[in-house]
Structures are given as C-alpha cells and as structure tokens.
C-alpha positions as CSV (number, residue, x, y, z in Angstrom):
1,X,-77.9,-28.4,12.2
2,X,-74.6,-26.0,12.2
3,X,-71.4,-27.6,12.4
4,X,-70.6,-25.9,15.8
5,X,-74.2,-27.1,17.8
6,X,-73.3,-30.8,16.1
7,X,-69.9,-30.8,17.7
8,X,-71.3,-29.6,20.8
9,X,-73.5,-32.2,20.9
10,X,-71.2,-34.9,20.2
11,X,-68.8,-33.3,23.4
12,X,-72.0,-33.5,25.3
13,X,-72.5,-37.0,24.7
14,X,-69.0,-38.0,25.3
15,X,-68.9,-36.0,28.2
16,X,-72.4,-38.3,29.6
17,X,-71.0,-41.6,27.9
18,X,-67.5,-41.3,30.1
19,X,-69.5,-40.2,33.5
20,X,-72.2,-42.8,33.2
21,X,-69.5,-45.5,33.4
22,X,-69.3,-47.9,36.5
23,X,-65.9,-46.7,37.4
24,X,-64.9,-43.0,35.5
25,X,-61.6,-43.4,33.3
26,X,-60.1,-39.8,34.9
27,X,-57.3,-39.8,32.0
28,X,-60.3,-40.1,29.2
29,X,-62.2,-37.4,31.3
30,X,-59.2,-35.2,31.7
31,X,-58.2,-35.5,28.3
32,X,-61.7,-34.6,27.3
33,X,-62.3,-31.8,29.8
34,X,-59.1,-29.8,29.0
35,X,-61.6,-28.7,25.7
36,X,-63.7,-27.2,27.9
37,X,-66.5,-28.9,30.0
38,X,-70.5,-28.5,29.3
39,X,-71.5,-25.8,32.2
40,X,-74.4,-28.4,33.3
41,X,-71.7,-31.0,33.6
42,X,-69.4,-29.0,35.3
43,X,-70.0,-29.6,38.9
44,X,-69.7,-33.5,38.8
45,X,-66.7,-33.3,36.7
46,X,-64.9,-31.0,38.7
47,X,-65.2,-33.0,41.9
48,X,-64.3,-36.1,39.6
49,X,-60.9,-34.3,38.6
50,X,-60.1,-33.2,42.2
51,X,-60.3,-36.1,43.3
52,X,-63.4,-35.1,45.6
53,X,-65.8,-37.4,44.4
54,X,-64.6,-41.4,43.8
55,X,-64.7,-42.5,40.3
56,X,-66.6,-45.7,41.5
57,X,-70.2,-44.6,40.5
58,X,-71.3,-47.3,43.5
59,X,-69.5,-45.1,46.3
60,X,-69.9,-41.6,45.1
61,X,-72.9,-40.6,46.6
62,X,-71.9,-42.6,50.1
63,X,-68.4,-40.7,50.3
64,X,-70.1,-37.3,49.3
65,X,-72.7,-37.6,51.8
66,X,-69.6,-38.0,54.6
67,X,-67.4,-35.3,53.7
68,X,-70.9,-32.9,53.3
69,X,-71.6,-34.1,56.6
70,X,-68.2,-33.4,58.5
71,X,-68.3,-29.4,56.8
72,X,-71.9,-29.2,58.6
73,X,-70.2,-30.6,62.1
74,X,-66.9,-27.6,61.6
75,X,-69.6,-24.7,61.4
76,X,-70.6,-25.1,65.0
77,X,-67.2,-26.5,65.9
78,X,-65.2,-23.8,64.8
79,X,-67.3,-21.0,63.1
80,X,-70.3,-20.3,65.0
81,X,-68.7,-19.7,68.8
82,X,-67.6,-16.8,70.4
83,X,-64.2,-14.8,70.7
84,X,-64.0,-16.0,73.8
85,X,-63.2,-19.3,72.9
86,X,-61.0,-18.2,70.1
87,X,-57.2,-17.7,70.2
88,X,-55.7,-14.9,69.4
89,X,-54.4,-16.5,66.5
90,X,-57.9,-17.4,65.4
91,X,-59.2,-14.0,66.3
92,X,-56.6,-12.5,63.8
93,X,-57.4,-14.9,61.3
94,X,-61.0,-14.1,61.1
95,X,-60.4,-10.5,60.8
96,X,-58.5,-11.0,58.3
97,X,-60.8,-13.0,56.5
98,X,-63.8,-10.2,57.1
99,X,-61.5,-7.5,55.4
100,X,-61.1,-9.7,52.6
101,X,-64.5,-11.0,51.8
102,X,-65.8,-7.7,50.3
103,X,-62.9,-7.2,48.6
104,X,-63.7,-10.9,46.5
105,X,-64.3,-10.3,43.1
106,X,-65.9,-6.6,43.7
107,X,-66.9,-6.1,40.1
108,X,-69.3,-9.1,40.1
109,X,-72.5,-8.1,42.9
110,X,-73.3,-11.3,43.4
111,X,-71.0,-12.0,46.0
112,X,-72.1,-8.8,47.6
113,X,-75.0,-10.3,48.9
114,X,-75.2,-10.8,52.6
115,X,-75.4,-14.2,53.1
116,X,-73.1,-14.9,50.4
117,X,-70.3,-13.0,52.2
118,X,-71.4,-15.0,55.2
119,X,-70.4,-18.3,52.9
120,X,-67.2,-17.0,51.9
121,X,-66.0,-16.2,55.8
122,X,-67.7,-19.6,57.1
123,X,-65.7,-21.4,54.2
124,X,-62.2,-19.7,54.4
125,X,-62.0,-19.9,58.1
126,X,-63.0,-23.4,58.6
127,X,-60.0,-24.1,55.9
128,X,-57.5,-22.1,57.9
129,X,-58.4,-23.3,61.2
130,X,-58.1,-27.3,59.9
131,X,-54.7,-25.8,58.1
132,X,-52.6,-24.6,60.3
133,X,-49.4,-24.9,58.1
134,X,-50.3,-22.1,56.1
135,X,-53.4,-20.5,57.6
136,X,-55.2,-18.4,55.6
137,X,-53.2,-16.0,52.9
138,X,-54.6,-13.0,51.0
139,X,-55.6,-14.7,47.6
140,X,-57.0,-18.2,48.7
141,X,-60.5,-16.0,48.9
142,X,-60.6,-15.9,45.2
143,X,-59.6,-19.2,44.6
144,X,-62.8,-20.1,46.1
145,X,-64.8,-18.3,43.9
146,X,-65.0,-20.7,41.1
147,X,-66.2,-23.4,43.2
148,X,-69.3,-21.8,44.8
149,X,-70.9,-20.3,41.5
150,X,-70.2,-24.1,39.6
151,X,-71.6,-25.8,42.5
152,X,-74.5,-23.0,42.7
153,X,-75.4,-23.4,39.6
154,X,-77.0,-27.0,39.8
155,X,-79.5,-25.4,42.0
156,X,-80.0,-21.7,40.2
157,X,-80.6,-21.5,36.7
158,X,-79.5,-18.1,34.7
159,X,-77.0,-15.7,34.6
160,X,-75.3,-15.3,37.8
161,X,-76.7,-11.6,38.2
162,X,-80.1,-13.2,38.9
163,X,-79.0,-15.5,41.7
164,X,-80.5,-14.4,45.0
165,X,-78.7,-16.4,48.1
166,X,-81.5,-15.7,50.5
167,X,-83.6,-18.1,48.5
168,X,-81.7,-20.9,49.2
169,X,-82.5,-23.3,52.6
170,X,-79.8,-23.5,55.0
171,X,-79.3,-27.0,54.2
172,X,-78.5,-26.4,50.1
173,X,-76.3,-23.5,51.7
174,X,-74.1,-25.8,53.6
175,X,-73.9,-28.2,50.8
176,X,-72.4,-26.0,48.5
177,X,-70.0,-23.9,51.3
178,X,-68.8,-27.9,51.8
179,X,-68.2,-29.1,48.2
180,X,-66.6,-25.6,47.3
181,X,-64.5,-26.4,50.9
182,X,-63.5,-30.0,50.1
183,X,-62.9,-29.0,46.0
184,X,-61.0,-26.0,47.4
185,X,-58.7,-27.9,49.6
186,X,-57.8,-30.6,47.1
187,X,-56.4,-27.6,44.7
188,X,-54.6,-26.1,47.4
189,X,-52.8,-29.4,48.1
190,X,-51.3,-29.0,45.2
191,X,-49.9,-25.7,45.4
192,X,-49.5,-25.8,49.5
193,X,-46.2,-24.3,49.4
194,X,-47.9,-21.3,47.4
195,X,-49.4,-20.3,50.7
196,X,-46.9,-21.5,53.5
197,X,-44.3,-18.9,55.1
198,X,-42.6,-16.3,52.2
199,X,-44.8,-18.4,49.4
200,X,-41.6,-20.3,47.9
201,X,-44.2,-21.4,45.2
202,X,-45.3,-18.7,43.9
203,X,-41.7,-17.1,43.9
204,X,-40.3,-20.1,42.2
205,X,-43.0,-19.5,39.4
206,X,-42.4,-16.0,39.1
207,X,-38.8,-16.8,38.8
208,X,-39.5,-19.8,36.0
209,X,-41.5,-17.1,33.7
210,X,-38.8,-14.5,33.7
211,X,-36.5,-17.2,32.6
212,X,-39.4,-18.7,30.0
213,X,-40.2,-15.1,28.7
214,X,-35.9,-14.2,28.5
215,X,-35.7,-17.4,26.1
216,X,-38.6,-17.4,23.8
217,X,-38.7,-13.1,23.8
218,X,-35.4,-11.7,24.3
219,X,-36.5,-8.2,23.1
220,X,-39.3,-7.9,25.4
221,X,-37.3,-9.4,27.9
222,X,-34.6,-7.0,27.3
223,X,-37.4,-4.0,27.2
224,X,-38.5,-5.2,30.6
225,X,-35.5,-4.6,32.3
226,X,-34.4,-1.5,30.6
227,X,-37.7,-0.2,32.2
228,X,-36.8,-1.6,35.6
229,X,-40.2,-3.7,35.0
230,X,-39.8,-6.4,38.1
231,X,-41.9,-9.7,37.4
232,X,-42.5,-10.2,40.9
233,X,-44.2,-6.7,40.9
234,X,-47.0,-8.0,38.4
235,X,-46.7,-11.6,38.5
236,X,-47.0,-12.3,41.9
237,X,-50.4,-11.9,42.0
238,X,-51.1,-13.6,39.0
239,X,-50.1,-16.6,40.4
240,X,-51.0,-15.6,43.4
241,X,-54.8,-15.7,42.2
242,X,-54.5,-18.0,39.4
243,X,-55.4,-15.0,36.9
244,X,-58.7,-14.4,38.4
245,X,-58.4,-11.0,39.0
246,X,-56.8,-10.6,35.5
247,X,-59.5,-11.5,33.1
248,X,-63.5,-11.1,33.3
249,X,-64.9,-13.5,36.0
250,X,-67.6,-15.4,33.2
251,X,-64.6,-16.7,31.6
252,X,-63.5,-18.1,34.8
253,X,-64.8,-21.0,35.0
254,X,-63.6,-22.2,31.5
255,X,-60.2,-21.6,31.6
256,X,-60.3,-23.7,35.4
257,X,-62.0,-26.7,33.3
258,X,-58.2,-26.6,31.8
259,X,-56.6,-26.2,35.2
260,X,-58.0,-29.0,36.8
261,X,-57.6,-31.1,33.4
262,X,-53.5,-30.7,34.1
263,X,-53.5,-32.5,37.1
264,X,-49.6,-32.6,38.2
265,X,-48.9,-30.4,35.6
266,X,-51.0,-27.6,36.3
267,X,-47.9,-25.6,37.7
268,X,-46.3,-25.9,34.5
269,X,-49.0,-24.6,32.3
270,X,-49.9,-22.0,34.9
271,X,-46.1,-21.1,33.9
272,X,-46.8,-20.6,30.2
273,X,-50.4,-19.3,30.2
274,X,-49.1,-16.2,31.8
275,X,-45.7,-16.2,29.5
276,X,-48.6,-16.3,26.8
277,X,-50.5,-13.6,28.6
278,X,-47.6,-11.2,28.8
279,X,-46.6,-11.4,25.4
280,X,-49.9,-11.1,24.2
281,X,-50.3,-7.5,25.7
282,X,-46.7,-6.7,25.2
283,X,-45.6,-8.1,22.0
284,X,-45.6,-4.9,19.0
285,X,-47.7,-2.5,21.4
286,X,-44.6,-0.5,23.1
287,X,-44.4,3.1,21.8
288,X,-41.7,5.9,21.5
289,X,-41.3,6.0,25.1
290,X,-41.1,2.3,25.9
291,X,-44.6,1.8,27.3
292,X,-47.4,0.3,25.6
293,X,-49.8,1.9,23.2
294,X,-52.6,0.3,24.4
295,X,-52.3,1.8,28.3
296,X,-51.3,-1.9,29.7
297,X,-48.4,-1.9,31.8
298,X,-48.0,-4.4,34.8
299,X,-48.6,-2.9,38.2
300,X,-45.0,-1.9,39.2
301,X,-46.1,-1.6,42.8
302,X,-48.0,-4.7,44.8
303,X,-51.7,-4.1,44.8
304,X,-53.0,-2.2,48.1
305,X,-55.3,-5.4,48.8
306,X,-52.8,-8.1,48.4
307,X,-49.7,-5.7,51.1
C-alpha cells in the first residue's frame, strides 16, 4: 500500500475513532482537522467545530432536529410573503440580496441553477432579517458558499458539476439551506463587527497586515508604497470574503477545514495567510518598471461588485 493511501487511512480512522466518542473532545478534533478533514467527514465535523451540533453524541440528533426545524418555520415567516408586508428596509434588503446571488461564485455553474439561487436568497435574507445589527453586507453571500456544497454533498455523490438541485425534495432542500444558515451564523459571530456599520473588523485586519508585511518584508513593503499600492484597495476584499474569490473554489473547502480548526484565533491566521499570500506573488517577481512579471498586481480600485 503507498505510504500516502496508508496515512490517509490512519487520518480516516482517527478522524471516526474521535467522532464515535460519547462526548467529542473538540481540542483533539480541532487539532486533528487543521490537517485537513476527510471530504465524507466533513459535514459532521464542521457543525462539531462551530459549535452547531453538541459534542454529546446522546443530544446531537435532538438539538439538530430543533434548529432544522425553526429554519423551516422563518421561510414562511419571513421569506415566502409579500412586499406588502415588508418594510422598506426589508424590501431593500432583498434587492440587494437578488443582485448579489448571480454574482456568487460566477465561475462555478452550479450555483447558477434556479433553485440553487433560490437557496442562496431564502438563506441570506432569513439571516439579515433575524440580524438586524449588521443586516446583510456584500460578501456574506460567499461565505455561505462553503456550507451548502459540504452539506450537499452527504446527499450528491460526484464532482460538483454533476449536482442537479431540482432532484432534491423540498424537505432535503430546507435541510441543507438550515444547517448552511445555523453553520453560517456561528462563523459570523465571530467576525460580527466585520459586517456592522464601516466594517471596523475588517479595517483593523487590513491595518494589522500592512504592519505584519512592513516588518517581516521591508522591501516589498517599501515597493508598495513607492507605487502608491493601498492595502485597503486589495485587501479589503480578501477579508472581506475570506479569500474565496481569490483562489479556485475546489480548494475552498480545505483551506475552511483550517479556518474553523483556529477557533478564537482564526482572525489571526486569517492575518498571516494573506501576509503569506502577498508575498508569495510579490516576493522576486517585480520587474524594471516596478510591477510584477507575472501580470499580478492587487486591484488598485474596489471591485465593481463589492462598491
């Protein structure tokens, strides 16, 4: 057997050994999952990290049931009425919302499909509606991304390309738009003030990386400026979107396993990922007249779709 399929299958087995446990040790599991998690393990782990789904084994399926149960009581609540009993507010919010959902990851056709765009609207405007602190905010649509295709994929087998949403029953629909809704709300509590008025979180990061990248890269820090490079003008949206419209979306679910891993300090490796990101494109590629050789240069104006 080759050395890499016998260390995946000892990962696998500590992977099953820690969630078959009575009560799941989340440190061990954390620990383990920052590696990378199994893609057939992925969905119970990820609700384990987020603190979705209890460790207790005995409760799990009893608090799951619950939360799957107050998503389906929201849709009629709050999605599926008319303007007329919306506020204005509301009105703007779901507007909003329909601009942005064919705009969600565009290069992937997946989530072009009717009913999936459909699931992304239903999902972001139940979250802003039940979060009126920070509404909804360009940006959160991507975040939710991740969580529907791992929570899709205990009930589709294949690349994503083959998944056809229409096949699915109403019922596996909603289970799925309310796990991805509960999972996507326990990451945004951690980063709320990414999303409240003027994003103070995500200017504070932008702020922390300029001063990371000035003292472990002077020269490219130094270059930067000299070319009136702004981080905010390029890093914004990186933390913005947690990189997901930065790198091809089939690695996305693999770096997340890391992500949720960090638990409180998932700001602080968000922090150096994308110190490590910049360098990596910028580090002995500039040419004669200060740009890279290799065409990268961060956007020096916001994108159109996050103004």
């Amino acid at each position: 057997m080759p050395e890499s399929r016998s260390l995946d299958t000892a990962r696998v087995a500590k992977f099953k050994k820690e969630l078959s446990a009575p009560a799941v040790d989340l440190d061990a599991l954390r620990e383990l999952s920052w590696s990378g998690v199994p893609p057939n393990l992925r969905p119970t782990v990820w609700r384990l990290l987020l603190g979705y789904a209890p460790p207790n084994a005995d409760r799990r399926e009893t608090v799951l049931a619950r939360k799957r149960q107050e998503y389906r009581e929201w849709v009629p609540q709050y999605y599926d009425i008319p303007n007329e009993d919306r506020s204005d507010d509301e009105i703007h919010t779901l507007r909003q919302i329909s601009v942005d959902c064919p705009r969600t990851v565009p290069d992937v056709p997946f989530f072009q499909q009717t009913l999936m765009q459909t699931a992304i609207e239903r999902v972001l405007y139940i979250w802003a509606i039940r979060h009126p602190a920070s509404g909804y905010v360009q940006g959160i649509n991507d975040l939710l991304t991740p969580f529907l295709t791992v929570f899709l994929s205990e009930v589709f087998e294949g690349d994503i390309d083959t998944w056809v949403v229409s096949k699915l029953s109403e019922d596996t629909l909603l289970q799925v738009e309310a796990d991805s809704y509960w999972c996507l709300s326990k990451l945004l509590d951690g980063i709320q003030d990414h999303y409240t008025f003027a994003q103070p979180g995500i200017q504070r990061l932008v702020f922390r990386l300029k001063e990371l990248v000035r003292r472990i890269d002077e020269p490219v820090s130094r270059h930067m400026e000299e070319h009136h490079l702004e981080f905010l003008q390029f890093a914004f949206r990186w933390f913005n979107c947690l990189l997901i419209r930065e790198i091809p979306f089939s690695i996305v679910g693999r770096l997340w396993d890391t992500y949720l891993s960090e638990g409180d300090g998932f700001a602080e490796f968000l922090v150096y990922l994308c110190a490590s990101f910049l360098l990596t494109v910028m580090v002995g590629t500039t040419s004669a007249n200060g740009f890279p050789r290799n065409g990268f240069i961060p956007a020096t104006r916001p994108n159109k779709e996050m103004e």
